[in-house]
C-alpha positions in Angstrom: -188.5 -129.3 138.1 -188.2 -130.7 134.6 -189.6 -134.3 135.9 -192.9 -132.4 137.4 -192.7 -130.5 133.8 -192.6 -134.1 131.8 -194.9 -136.2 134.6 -197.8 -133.5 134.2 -196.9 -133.9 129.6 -196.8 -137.3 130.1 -200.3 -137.7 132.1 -201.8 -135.4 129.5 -200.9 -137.8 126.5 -203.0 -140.3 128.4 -206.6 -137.5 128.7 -205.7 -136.9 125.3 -206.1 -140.6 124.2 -208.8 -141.2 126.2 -211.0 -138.2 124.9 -209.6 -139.4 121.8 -211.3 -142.8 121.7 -214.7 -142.6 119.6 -216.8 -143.8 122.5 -215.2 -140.9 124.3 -214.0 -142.9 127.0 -210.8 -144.8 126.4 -210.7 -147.7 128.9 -207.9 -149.0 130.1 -207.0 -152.4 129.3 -204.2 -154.6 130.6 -201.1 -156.7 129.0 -199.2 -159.1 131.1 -197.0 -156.1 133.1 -198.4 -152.9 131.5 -201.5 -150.7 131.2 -202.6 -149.7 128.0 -204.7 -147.0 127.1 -205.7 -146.0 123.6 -202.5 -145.9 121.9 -200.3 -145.2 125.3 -198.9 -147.7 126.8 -197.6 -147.3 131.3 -194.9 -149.9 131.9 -193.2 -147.6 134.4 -191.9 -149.0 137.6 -192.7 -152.6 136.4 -189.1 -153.9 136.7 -188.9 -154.3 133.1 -184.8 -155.0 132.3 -185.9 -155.3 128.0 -188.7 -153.4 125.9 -191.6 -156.0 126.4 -191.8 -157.3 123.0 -195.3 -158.3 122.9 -197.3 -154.8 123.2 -199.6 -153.7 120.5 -197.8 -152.4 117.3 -199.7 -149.4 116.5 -198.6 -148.3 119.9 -197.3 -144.3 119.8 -196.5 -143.4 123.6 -194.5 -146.1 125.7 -193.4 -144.9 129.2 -190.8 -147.4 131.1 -189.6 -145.0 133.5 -188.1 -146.1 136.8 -187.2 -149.8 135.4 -183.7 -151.6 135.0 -183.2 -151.5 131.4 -178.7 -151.3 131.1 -178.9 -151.9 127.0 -181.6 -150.5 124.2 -180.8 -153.0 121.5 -180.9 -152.5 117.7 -184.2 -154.8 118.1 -185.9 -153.3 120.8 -188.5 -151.1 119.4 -188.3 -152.1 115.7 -192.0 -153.4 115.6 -192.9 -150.6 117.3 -192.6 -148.3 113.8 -195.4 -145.5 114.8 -194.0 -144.6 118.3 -193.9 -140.7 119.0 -192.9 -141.0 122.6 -190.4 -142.9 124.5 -189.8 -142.4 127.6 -186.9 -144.0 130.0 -186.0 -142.1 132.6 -184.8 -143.4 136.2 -183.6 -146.7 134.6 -179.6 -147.9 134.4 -179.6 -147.3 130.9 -175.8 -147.2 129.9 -175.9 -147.8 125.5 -178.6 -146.8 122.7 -176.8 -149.4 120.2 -176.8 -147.4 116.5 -179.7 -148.9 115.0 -181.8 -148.8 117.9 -184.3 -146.0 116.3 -184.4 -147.2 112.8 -187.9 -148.8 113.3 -188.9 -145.5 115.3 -188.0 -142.7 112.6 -191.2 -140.5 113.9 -190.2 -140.8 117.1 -190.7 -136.8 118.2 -190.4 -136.9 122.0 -187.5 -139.0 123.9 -186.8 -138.5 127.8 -183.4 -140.2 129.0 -182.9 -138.2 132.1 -181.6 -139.8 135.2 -178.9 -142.9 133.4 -175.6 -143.2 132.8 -175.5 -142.3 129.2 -171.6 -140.8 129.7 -170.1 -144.2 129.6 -171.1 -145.2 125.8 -172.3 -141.7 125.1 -170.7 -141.5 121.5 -172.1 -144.7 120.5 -175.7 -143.2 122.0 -174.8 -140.5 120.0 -174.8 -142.1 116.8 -178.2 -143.8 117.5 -179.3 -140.4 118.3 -178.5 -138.9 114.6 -180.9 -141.4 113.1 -184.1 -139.3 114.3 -185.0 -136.4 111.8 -188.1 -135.9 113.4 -186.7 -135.4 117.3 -188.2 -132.4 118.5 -187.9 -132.9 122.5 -185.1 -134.5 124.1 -184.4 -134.9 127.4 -180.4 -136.1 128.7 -180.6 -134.6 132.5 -178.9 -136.2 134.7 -176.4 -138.3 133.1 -172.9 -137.3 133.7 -172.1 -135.8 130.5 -169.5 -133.5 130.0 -169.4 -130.5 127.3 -167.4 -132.8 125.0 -169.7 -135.0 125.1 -172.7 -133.0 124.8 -170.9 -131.9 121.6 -171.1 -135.3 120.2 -174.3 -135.9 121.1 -176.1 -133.1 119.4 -174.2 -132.9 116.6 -176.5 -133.3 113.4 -179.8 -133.1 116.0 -181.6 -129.9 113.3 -184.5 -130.9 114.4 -184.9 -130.5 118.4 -187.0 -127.6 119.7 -186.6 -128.9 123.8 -183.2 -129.5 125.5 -182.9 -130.6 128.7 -179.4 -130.8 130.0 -179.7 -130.0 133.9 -178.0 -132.2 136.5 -174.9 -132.9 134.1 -171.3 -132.0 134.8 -170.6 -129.1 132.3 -168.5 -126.4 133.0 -168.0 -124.5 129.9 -170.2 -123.5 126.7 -168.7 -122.0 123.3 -170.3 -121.5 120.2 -169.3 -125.4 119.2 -172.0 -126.7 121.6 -175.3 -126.0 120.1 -174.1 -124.9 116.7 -176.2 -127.7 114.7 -179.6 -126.5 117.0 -180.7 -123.9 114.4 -184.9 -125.1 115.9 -184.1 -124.8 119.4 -186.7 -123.0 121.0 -186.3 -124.4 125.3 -182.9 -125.0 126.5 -182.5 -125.8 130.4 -178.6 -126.3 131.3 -179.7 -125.5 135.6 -177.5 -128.0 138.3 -174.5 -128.2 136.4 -170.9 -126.5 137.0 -170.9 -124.0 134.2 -168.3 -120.9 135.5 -167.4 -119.4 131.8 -170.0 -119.1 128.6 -167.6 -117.7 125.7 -169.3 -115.2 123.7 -171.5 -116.5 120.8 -172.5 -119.2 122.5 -176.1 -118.5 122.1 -176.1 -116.6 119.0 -176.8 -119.4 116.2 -179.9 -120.2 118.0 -182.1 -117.7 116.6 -185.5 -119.4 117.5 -184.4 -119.9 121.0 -186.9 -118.4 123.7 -186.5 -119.9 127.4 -183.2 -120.1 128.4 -182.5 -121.6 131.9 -179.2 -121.5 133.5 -180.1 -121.6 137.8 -178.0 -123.5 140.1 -174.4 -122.8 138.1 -171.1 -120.5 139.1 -171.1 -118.0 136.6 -170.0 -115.1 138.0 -171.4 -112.2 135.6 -173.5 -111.7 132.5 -171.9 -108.7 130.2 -173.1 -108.2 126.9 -176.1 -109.5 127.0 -178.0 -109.1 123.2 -180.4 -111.8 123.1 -183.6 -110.3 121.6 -185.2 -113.0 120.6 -184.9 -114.2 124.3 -188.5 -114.4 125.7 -187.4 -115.8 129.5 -184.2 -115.6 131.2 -183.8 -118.0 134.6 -179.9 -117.1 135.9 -180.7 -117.8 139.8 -178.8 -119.5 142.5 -175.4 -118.6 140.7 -172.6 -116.5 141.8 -173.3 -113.1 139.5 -172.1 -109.7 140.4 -173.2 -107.8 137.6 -175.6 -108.2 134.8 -174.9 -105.4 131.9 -177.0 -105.7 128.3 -175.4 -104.3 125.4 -175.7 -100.9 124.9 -178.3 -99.2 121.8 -182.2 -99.1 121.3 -182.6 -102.5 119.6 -186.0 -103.8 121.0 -185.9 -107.5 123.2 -188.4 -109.6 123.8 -187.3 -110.3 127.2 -190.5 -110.7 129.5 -189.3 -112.9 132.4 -185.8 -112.1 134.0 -184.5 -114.1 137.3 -181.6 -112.9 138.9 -182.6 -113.9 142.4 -180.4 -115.6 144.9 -176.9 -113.8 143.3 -174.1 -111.7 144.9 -175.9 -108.4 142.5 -174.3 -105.2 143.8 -175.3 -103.1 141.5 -179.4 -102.8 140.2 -178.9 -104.9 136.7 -178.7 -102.6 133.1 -181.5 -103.9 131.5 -182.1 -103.4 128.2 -183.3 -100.0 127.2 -186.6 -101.1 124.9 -187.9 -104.4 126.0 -191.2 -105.8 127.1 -190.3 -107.1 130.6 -193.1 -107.8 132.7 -191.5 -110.1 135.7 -188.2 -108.9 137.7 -186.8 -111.7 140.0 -183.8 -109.6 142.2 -184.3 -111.2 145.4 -181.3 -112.4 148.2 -178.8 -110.1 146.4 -176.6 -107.5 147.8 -177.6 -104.8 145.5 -178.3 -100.9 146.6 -177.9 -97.8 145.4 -175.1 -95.8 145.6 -175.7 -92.0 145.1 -175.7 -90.9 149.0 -172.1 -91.8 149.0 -169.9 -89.5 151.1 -167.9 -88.3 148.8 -170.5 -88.0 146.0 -171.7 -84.6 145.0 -173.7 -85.2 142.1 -175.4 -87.7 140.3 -172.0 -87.8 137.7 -169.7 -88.8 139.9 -171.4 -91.6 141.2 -170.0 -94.5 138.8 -168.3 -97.6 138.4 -166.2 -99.4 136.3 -166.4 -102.7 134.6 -162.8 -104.4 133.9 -163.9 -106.5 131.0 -160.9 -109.4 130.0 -161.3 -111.4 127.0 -158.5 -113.4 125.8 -155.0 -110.8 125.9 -157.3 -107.5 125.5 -158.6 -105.4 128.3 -161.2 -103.4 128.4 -162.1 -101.0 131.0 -165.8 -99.8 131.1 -166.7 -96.4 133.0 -170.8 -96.6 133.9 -173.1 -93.9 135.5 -175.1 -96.4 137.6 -178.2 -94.5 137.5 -178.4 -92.9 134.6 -178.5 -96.2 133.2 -181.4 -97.3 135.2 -183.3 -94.5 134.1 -182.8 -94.9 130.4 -184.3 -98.7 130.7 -188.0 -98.7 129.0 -189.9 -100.4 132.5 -193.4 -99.4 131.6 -194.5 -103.0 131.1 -193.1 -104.1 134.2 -195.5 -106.2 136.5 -194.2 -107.9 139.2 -191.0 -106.4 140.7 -189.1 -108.7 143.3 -185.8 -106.4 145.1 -186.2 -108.3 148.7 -183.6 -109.4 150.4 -181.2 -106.6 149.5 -179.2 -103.7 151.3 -181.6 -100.9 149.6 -181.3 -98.2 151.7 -183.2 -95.6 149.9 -185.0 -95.5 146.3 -184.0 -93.0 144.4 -186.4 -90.3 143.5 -188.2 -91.0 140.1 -187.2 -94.7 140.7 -190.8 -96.1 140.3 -192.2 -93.4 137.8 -191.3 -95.2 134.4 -193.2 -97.9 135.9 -196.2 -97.2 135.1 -197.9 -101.3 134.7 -196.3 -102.4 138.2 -199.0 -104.3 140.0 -196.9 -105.9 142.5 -193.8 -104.8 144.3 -191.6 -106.6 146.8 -188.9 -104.7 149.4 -189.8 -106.7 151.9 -186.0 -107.8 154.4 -184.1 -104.5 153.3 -182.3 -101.5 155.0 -185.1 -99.2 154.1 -185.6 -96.1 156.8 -188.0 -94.1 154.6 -189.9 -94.3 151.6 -191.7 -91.4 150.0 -194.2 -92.4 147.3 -194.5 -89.4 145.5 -197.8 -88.1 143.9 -196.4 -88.0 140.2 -195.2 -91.5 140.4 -198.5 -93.8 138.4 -198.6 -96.5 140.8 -202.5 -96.4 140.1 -201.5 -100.3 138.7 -200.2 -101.8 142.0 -202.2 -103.8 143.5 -199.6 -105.6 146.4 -197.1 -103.8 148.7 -195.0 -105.7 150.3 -191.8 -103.1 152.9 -192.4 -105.5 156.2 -188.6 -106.2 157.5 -187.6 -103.1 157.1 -185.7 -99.8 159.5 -188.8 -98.0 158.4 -189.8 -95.5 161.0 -191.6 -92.7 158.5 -193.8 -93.5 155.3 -194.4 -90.9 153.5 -197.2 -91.1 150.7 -198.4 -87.9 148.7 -202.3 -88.5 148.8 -204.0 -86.8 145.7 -207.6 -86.1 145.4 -208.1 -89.9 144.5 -205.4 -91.7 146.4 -201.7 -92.7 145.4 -202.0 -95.8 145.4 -206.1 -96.5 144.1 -206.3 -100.1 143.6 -204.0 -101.6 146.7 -205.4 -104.8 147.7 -202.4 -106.3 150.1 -200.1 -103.8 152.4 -197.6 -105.4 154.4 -195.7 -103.2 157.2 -194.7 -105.6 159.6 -191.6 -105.3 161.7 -190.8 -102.2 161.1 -190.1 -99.1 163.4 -193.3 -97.1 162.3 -193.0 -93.4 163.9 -195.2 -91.3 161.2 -197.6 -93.1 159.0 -200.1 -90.9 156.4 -203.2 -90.6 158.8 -205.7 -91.5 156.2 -203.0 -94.0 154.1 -206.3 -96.1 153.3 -209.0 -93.8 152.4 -209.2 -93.6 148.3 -208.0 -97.5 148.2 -209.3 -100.7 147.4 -207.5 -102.2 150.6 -208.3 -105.6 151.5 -205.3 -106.6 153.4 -203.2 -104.6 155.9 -200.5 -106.1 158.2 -199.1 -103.6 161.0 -197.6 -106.6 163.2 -194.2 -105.3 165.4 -194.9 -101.9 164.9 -194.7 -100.3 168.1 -198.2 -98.0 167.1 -201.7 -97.6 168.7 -205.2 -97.2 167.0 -207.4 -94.6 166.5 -209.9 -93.0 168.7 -206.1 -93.0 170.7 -206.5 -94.0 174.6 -205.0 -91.2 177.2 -201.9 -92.4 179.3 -202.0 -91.9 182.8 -200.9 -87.9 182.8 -203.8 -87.3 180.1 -201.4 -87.0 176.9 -202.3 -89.1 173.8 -200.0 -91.8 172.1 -198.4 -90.2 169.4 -198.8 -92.5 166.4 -202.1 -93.4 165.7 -203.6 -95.2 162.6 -207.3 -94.4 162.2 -208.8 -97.9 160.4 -212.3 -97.1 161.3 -214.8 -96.8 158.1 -212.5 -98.7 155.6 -215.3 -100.2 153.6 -213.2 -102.1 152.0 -210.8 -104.1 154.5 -211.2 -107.6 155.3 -207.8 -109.1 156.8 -206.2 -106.9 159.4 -202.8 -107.9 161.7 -201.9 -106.7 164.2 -199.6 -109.1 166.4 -197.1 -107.8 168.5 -197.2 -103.9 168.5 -197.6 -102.9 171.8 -201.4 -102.3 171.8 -202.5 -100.3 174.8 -206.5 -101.2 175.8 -208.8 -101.2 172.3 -211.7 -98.8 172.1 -214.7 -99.3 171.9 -215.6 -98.2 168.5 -211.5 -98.5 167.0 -213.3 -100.8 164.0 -216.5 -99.1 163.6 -217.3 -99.1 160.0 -214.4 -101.5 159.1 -215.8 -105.3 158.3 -213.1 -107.0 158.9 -213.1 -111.0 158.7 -209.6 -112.0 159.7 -207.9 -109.9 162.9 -204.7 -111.0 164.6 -204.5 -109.5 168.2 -201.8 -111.9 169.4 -198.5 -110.6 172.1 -200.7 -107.4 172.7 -201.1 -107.8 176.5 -203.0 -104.7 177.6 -205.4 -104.9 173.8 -208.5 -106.9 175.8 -207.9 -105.8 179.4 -211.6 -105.0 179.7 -212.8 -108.4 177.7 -213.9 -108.0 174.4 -216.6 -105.5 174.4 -214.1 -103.5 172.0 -214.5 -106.4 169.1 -218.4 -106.0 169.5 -218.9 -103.8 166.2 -217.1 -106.6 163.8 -218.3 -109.2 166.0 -220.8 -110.7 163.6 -218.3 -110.3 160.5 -215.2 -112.0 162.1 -214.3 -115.3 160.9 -210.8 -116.0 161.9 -209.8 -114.3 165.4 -206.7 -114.9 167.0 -205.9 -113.5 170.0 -202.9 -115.2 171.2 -200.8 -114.3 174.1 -203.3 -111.0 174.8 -203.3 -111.7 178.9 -207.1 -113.0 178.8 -208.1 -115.5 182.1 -211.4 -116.5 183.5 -211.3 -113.9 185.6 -212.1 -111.1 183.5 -215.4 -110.2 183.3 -216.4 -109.5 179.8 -215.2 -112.9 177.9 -218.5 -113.5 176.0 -217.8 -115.2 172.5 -221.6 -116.1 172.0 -221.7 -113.0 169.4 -219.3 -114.2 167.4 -221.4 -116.8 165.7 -219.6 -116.6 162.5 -216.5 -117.2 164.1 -214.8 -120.5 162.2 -211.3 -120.2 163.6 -210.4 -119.2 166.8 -206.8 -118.9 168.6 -206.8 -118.3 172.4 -203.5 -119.8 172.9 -200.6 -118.6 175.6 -203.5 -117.0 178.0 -204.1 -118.1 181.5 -207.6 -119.7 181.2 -208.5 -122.0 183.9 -211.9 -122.8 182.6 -213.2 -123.7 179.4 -215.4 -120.4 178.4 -218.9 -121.7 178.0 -219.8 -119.4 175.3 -217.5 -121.0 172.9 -220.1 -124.4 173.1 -222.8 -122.4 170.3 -220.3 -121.6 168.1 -219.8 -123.7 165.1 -215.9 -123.5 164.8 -213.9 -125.5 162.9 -210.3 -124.6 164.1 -209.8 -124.2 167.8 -206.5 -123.2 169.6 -206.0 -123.8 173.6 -202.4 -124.5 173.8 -200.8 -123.1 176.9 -203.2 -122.1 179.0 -204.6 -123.6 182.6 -207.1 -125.7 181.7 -207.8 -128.9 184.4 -210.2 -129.9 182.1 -212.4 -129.3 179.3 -216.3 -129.8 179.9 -217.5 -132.6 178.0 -221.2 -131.3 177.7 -219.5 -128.0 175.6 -218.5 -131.2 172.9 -222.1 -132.5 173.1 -223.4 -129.3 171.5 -223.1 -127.2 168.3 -218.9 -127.0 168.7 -218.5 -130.8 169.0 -220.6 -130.9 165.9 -218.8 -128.4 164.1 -215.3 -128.7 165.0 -212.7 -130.2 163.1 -208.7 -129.1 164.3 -208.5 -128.5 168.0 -204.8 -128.1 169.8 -204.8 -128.5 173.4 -201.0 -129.2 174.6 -199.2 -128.1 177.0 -201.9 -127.4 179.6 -202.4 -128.8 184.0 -205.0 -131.3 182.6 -205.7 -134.0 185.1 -204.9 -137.9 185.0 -208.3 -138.7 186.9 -210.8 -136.8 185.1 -209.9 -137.7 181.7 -213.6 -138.6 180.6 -213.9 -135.7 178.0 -210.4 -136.9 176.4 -212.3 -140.1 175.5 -215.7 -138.6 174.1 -213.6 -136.5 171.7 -211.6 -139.8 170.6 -214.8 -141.2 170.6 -216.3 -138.1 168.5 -214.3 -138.9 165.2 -214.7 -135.7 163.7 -212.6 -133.9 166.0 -208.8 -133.8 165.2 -206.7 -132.8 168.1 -203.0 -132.1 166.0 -201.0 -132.0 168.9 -202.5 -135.5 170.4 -198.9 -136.8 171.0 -197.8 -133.6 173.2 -201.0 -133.8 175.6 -200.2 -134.5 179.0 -201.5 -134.7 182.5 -200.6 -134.2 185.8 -200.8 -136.8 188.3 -199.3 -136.7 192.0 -196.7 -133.9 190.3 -196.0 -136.0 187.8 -196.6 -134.8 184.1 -197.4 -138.3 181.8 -198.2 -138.5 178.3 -202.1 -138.7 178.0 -201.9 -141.3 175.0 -201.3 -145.0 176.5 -201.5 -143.8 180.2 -199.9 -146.7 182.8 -202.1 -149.2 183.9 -201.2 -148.6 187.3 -202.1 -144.7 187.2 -205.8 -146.0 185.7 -206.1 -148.3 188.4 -205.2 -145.5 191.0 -207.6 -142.7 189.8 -210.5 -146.0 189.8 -210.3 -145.9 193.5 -210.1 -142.2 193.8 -213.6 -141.9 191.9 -215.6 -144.1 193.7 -218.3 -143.0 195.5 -216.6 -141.2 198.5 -219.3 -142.2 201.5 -219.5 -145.5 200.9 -215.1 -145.2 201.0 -215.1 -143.0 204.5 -217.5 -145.7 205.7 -215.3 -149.2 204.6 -212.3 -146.9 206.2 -214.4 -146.6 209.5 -216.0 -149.7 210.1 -213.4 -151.6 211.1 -212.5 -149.4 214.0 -215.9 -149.1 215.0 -216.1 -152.6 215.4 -212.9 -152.9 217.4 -214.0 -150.3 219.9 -217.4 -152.0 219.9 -215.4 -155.4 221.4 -212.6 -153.7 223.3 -216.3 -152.2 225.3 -217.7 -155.9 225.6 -214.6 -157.1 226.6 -214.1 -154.7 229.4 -217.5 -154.9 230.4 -217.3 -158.9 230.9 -214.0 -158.6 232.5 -215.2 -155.8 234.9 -219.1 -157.0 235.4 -219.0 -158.2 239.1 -217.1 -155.1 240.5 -219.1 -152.8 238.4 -222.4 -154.0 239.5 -220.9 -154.0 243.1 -220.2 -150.5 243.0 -223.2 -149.4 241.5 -225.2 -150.6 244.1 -223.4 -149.5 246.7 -223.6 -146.2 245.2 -227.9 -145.9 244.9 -228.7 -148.2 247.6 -231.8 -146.6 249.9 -233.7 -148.4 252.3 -236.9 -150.0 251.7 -240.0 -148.5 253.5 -241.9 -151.1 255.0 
């Protein structure tokens, strides 16, 4: 991350001096190996092994990334004396000699990531000490070890950045960073650290992002960084995260504790101003529905705190401290991937800024979102893979939940929903998909009762993406979307949905943009397949069916995304390509279909066509004499055999024919010769009459 971080810095030194140029365009100009603009100079990836030493000498930004530099000598960059920025990453540096920067005292900016640094490190180091004015360094990547980090930055005042990822520390005290009294960004993520000793972090008063991802430290306890504006503690091994206890006020805005082994819902601070909580892939829940719990007191837990010989044991109410945290500046809440069972009641009422909340891959089996919880913020609602089978919402005169754009229920076990959950909302996206639910006006089974969950959709002004893939849809009204102008619907594994066509998709037939309707049992047989009303249809998925024609309706349509996979198709008809879809169409997907060797001609025009992209060209095939060949670089031999079955037919029967014509025409003459005498003999005899006279 930190090399997209300095390649995006590093590109906009180079805007910079271009808008800086008095022309206002700073062209680029070339020396023997590098590019030079302005005041920059780009050797990177020019397999430099030395500085070049005849650049410009006003020069302040020199980039030799990804070259093969091993030594930066004492006489490297000493004509070089207004450099700001040096940057060698990616190269085999293994020594900085001492007086390598005494030409370069302005240097502000140095990036060394990805070298081997470790094996002359405390010779580096001294080099190192002979920038005051260092504010960013970068030493990622390059084997160091705490002790040697400690030599390294020792007497470095001046740095605001630190990047030590990808190293091999495994332990911080308060001797590390004890000298970086400026430090604002530290990033120690990819390294081994299992143990930060208290104090650590407490000389660094000015410090604001802290990143520590990709680590093994097992817990954070005590945590009193005020100052700390963004906390990144993912992809460890964390239990528990506890703050220190009292009402001083942290600046804490960001906090990631995704990817841990969290049991417990963090104790957060109890006055901060956190906007982002990252909880995700975590085994947290809450505990109060415990068997043997009969209040809210006696559900606790206790913290067995070891530091050096003393032991401290630390009894907790679990949700009593939750509910004492300040959360009323919380945005964006992230707890999926969890083993939540339940929230507890009151759980979201402190939060009263949350605009977008994640439970999504949870144990949840109800949620009630009660009327005098503020949600009036959030905006996106994501419980899909969930054990929901009720949702309760308390629907005031103006909605719960007024400005919801995005509600996602998917795979779920939906039993009960709110009947008019949308109406009072700002809903633009809803997705239902593996719910086992039907839609309102409800259909009548076959002994006249009604389905019993229903979700009425019709006359929601304000919905625009609806899914609806896999739930069991018995056939689709008429009117179910009346009112509703929906331009993204997902019908697909909902056999029965379009049993009568679709003349239930006619009301939102002129709003849909992106239909699919995979796997919903449609063939050329039914009657109503009529697509010519959906002319502002630019996406269209009518894969897994059993079409054995090409539906003609689709050739007015100006798509740009077809789907045919799996289907029946012989053929497609290459006069549907020669109108407005072959004009319009752009990604087509046609594997996995009976198409035949011989009457390939419309596989040609579309190769021919240019525009058209088929994305699965490599997995077309064809059948030929029950064979199933690829239809890309078909066998000569196949070609050869489908010429001779396309010829013209009559003029075949009658080069098939001739030649046993003629044969029975001289086995005739033949005989005739052979037989000429006798036969003439017996004729005669036969109609002799006498002559009158």
């Amino acid at each position: 991350m930190e090399s997209v971080f300095l390649s995006l810095s590093l590109s906009l030194v180079f805007i910079v001096a271009g808008w800086g140029n008095k022309t206002g365009m700073a062209l680029a100009t070339y020396h023997r190996t590098c590019k030079l603009v302005h005041r920059a100079v780009d050797c990177n990836q020019r397999w430099e092994s030395t500085v070049p030493e005849d650049l410009p000498a006003d020069i302040e930004v020199l980039l030799l990334d990804h070259n093969t530099i091993r030594t930066l000598k004492n006489t490297s960059l000493w004509q070089y004396q207004n450099l700001e920025t040096l940057s060698l990453c990616e190269n085999k540096l293994e020594l900085i000699e001492p007086g390598a920067f005494l030409g370069s005292r302005d240097l502000k900016n140095l990036f060394l990531a990805g070298n081997t640094l470790f094996t002359n490190y405390s010779v580096t180091a001294a080099a190192l000490r002979s920038l005051p004015a260092l504010r960013k360094l970068d030493l990622s990547g390059n084997h160091l070890t705490e002790d040697m980090v400690v030599t390294m930055l020792c007497n470095l005042s001046s740095l605001e950045s630190l990047s030590l990822a990808r190293n091999i520390i495994m332990r911080l005290d308060s001797s590390v960073f004890e000298s970086l009294s400026q430090l604002q960004e530290l990033n120690l993520e990819k390294n081994y650290i299992y143990e930060i000793e208290g104090g650590t972090f407490e000389g660094l008063q000015g410090l604001k992002i802290l990143n520590l991802a990709y680590n093994y430290i097992p817990c954070i306890v005590e945590f009193g960084l005020t100052q700390l504006k963004t906390l990144n503690a993912s992809n460890n091994i964390i239990e528990w995260f506890l703050a220190i206890e009292g009402d001083a006020v942290f600046e804490l805005e960001t906090l990631d504790l995704s990817h841990n082994r969290l049991l417990f819902f963090p104790l957060l601070p109890r006055q901060s101003k956190l906007r982002s909580l990252l909880l995700r892939d975590n085994e947290m829940s809450f505990y109060r529905k415990l068997p043997n719990a009969t209040s809210l007191m006696d559900v606790t837990v206790q913290f067995l705190l070891i530091e050096g010989n003393t032991t401290n044991v630390t009894t907790l109410s679990l949700w009593e401290e939750v509910s004492l945290s300040n959360l009323s500046s919380l945005n964006f809440l992230d707890m999926s991937q969890n083993q939540f069972r339940y929230l507890p009641d009151g759980f979201l009422g402190r939060m009263t800024s949350l605009s977008h909340l994640k439970l999504n891959q949870n144990c949840l089996e109800t949620l009630h979102i009660q009327e005098r919880e503020p949600l009036g913020m959030l905006t996106d609602l994501d419980l899909s893979q969930n054990r929901l089978s009720e949702l309760q919402v308390d629907l005031g005169s103006e909605g719960t939940l007024p400005n919801l754009r995005l509600f996602n229920l998917s795979a779920n076990r939906l039993q009960r929903v709110p009947p008019n959950i949308f109406t009072h909302t700002e809903i633009t996206t809803v997705d239902l998909s593996h719910n086992h639910i039907d839609l309102c006006p409800q259909q009548a089974n076959a002994n006249g009762a009604e389905y019993p969950i229903c979700i009425d959709l019709r006359n929601v002004t304000s919905l625009r993406k609806l899914y609806l893939a896999g739930c069991g849809l018995e056939m689709v009204a008429s009117n179910t979307f009346s009112g509703t102008p929906l331009t993204h619907l997902d019908l697909s594994n909902n056999q029965r949905a379009l049993a009568r066509g679709l003349q239930s998709l006619k009301d939102i037939s002129l709003m849909l943009q992106v239909l699919s309707l995979r796997n919903t049992g449609l063939s050329s047989t039914v009657e109503d397949i009529d697509f010519s009303g959906f002319q502002n249809l630019v996406s269209l998925d009518l894969s897994e069916n059993s079409l054995t024609s090409f539906p003609e309706s689709l050739s007015g349509l100006k798509l740009h995304t077809l789907d045919l996979r799996r289907n029946r198709l012989p053929s497609l008809p290459q006069h549907s390509m020669q109108k407005q879809l072959g004009r319009s169409l752009n990604v087509l997907y046609l594997s996995q279909n009976p198409f035949d060797c011989c009457k390939l001609e419309w596989w040609d025009f579309l190769h021919s066509l240019r525009t058209v992209h088929v994305m699965d060209r490599g997995q077309v095939t064809c059948n030929y004499s029950s064979n199933i060949i690829n239809t890309v670089g078909l066998p000569e031999s196949v070609l050869q055999s489908c010429r001779w079955m396309t010829v013209n037919m009559a003029l075949l029967y009658l080069v098939l024919t001739l030649p046993a014509c003629l044969t029975l025409l001289v086995a005739f003459a033949v005989i005739f010769l052979t037989f000429k005498h006798k036969l003439l003999q017996m004729v005669k005899n036969q109609y002799r009459v006498s002559s009158p006279y």
